[in-house]
C-alpha positions, 0 to 999 in steps of 0.5 A: 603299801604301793606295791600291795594296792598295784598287786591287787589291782594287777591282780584283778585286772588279769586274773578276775576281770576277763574271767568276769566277761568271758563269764558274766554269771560265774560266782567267785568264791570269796576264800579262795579270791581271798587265798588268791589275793593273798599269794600275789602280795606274798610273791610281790612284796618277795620281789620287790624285796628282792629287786630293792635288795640289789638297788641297795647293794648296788648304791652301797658298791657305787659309794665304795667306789666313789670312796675309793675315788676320793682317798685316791684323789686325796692322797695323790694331791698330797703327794703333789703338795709334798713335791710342790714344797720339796722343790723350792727347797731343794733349789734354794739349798742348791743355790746356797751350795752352788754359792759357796762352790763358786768362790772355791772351785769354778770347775766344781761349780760349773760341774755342780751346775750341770749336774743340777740342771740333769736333777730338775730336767728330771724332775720336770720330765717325770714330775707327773707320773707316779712311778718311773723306771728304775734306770730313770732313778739311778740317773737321777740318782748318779746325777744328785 
């Protein structure tokens, strides 16, 4: 309804006011400011819908994009909390292997203890990063 009442006023202001004070003793005929009138709303309310459709489109790709955003977010901290969870894990079964190894083989044990400390170095190196080289995993690989 707005955007009717500024095209009318818009309207008269530059098509039917300057013509008035060029002109004070023209008479406008009623049809045709009405035909006039009618063609301004027509092409105005056609871009506004226009102008409206692509601010649509646009929120609608911003919020796709905020989606995306968030799922990727979403599935990074649970692969942190994966990795937060397999650490403790993982050290407390080494620790009970690194036990048993030290009342059976000292050299084994202090190899196994080598070993460990190249895995977390490795871990702690790289724990940020999503992807790492394939020559870092065959290290860490050949260290496990």
């Amino acid at each position: 309804m707005m955007v009717i009442a500024i095209t009318l006023m818009l309207h008269l202001l530059i098509n039917f006011l300057p013509l008035r004070l060029i002109y004070p003793t023209a008479v406008f005929d009623p049809r045709s400011m009405r035909i006039s009138d009618t063609m301004a709303i027509v092409t105005s309310l056609f871009f506004y819908f226009l102008v409206d459709r692509e601010r649509s489109k646009r929120r609608l790709q911003e919020k796709i994009l905020r989606s995306t955003q968030l799922q990727k977010e979403n599935f990074q901290a649970q692969v942190q909390s994966l990795k937060n969870q397999m650490n403790p894990h993982f050290l407390f079964n080494s620790l009970n292997v690194l036990s048993s190894l030290i009342r059976q083989d000292e050299k084994q044990a202090s190899e196994f203890v080598y070993r460990l400390s190249k895995v977390y170095r490795s871990f702690l190196d790289h724990s940020h990063e999503q992807l790492v080289s394939l020559r870092q995993e065959m290290e860490l690989t050949e260290a496990y």
